[in-house]
Backbone as CSV, one residue per row, in Angstrom:
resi,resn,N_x,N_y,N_z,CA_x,CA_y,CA_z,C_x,C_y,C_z
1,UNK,-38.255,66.285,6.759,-37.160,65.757,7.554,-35.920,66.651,7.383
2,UNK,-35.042,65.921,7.710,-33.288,66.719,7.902,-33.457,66.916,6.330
3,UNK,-32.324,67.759,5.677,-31.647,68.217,4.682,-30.327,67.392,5.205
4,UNK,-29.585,67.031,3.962,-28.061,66.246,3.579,-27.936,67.046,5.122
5,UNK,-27.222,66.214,5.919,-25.892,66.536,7.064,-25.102,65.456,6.508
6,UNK,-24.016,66.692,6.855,-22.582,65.964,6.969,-21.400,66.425,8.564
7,UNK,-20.609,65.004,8.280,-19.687,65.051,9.542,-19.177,66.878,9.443
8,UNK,-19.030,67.590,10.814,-18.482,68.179,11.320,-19.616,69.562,10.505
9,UNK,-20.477,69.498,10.512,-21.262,70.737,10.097,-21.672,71.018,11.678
10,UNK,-22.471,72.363,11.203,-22.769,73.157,12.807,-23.991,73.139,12.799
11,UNK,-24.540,73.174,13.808,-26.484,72.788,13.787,-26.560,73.976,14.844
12,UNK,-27.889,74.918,14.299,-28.059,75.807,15.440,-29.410,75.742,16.170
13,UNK,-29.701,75.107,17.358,-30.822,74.481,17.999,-31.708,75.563,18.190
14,UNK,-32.723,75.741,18.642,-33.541,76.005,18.993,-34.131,76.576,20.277
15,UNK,-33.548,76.202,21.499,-33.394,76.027,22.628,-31.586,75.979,23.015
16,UNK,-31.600,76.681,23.943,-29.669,77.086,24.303,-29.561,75.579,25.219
17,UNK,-28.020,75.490,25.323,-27.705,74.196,25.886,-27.701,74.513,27.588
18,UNK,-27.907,74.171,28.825,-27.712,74.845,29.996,-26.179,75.895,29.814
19,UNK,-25.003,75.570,29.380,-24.078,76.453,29.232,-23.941,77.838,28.211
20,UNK,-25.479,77.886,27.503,-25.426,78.990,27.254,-25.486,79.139,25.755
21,UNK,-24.449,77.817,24.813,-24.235,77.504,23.493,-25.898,77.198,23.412
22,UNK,-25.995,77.764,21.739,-27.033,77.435,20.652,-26.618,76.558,19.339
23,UNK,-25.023,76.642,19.660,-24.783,75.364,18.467,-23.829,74.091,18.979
24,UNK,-24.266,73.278,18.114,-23.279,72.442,18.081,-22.956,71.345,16.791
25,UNK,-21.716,70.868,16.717,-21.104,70.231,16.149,-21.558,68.443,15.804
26,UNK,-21.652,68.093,14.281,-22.423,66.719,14.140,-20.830,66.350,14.595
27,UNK,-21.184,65.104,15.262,-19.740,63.827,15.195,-19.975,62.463,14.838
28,UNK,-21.797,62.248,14.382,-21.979,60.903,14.333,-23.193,60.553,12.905
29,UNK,-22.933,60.283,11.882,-24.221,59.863,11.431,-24.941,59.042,11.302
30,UNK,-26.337,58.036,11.342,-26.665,56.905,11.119,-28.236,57.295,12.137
31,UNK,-28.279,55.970,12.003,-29.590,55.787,12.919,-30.379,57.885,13.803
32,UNK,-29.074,57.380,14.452,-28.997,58.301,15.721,-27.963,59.479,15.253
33,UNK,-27.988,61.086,15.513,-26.810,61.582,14.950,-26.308,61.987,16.795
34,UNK,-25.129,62.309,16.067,-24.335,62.644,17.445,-23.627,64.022,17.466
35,UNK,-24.054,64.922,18.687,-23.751,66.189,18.476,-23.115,66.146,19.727
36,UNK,-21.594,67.648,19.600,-21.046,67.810,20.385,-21.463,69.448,20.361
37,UNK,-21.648,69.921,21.972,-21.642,71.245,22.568,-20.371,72.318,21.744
38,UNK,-20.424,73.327,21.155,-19.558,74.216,21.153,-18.903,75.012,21.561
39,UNK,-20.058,75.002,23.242,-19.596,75.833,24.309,-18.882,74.774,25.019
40,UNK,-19.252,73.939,25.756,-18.575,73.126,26.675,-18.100,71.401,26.328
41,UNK,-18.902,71.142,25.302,-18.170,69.946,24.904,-19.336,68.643,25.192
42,UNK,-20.096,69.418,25.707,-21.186,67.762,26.306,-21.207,66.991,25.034
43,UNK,-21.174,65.870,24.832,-21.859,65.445,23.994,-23.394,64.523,24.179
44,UNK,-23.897,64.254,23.000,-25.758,63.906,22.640,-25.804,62.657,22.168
45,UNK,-26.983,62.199,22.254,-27.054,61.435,20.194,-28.325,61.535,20.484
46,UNK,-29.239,62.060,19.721,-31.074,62.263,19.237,-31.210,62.196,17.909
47,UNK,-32.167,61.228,18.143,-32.945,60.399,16.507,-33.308,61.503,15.707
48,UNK,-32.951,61.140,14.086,-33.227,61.936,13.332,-34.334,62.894,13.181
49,UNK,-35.423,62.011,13.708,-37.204,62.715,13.857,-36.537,63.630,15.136
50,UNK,-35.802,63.709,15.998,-35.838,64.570,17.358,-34.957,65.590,16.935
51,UNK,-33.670,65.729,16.094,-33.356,66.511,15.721,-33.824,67.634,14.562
52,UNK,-34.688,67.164,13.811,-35.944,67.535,12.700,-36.645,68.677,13.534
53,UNK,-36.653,67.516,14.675,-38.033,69.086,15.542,-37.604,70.021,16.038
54,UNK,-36.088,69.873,16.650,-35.375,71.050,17.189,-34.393,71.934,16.935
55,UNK,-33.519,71.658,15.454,-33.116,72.393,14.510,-33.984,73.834,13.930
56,UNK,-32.996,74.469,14.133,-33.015,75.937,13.580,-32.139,76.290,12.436
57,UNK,-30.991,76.039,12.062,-30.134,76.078,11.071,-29.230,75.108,11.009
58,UNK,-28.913,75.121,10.067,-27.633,73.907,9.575,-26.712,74.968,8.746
59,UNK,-25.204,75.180,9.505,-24.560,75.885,8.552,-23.320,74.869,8.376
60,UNK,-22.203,75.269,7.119,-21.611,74.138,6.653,-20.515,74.159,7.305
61,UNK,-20.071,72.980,7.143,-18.293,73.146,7.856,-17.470,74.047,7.834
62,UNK,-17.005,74.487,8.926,-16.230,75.053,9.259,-14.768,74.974,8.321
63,UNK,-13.656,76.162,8.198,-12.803,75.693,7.379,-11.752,75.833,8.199
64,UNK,-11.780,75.488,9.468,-10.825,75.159,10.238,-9.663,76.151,10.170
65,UNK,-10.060,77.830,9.860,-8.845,79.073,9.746,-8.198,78.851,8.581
66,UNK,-8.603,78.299,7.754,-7.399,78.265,6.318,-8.336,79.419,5.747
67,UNK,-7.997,80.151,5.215,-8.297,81.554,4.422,-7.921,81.319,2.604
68,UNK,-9.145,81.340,1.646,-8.624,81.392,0.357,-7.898,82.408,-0.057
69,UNK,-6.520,82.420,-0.506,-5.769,83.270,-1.062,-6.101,83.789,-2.635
């Protein structure tokens, strides 16, 4: 199955979205997770078993441009 997700990690699918994006953004966890497009914004929600099958990478949150000094 999935590995730990957490809110706002990046999932890189498998299959491109019609706009072209290969990733997108978790916004929901539970039952169902909920992903938003990175290219255009669509958003999803596909059951954990449906995201299992079509995951390619899971990379971690983003640090939103803050740079360690």
């Amino acid at each position: 199955m999935l590995p730990d997700l957490q809110l706002a990690d990046i999932v890189r699918l498998r299959k491109p979205h019609p706009c072209g994006s290969y990733e997108w953004t978790v916004t929901r966890l539970g039952a169902d997770i909920g992903l938003e497009c990175k290219g255009c914004g669509h958003r999803i929600l596909l059951t954990r078993r449906e995201l299992a099958r079509r995951v390619k990478t899971i990379l971690p949150k983003e640090d939103n441009g803050k740079l360690a000094e």
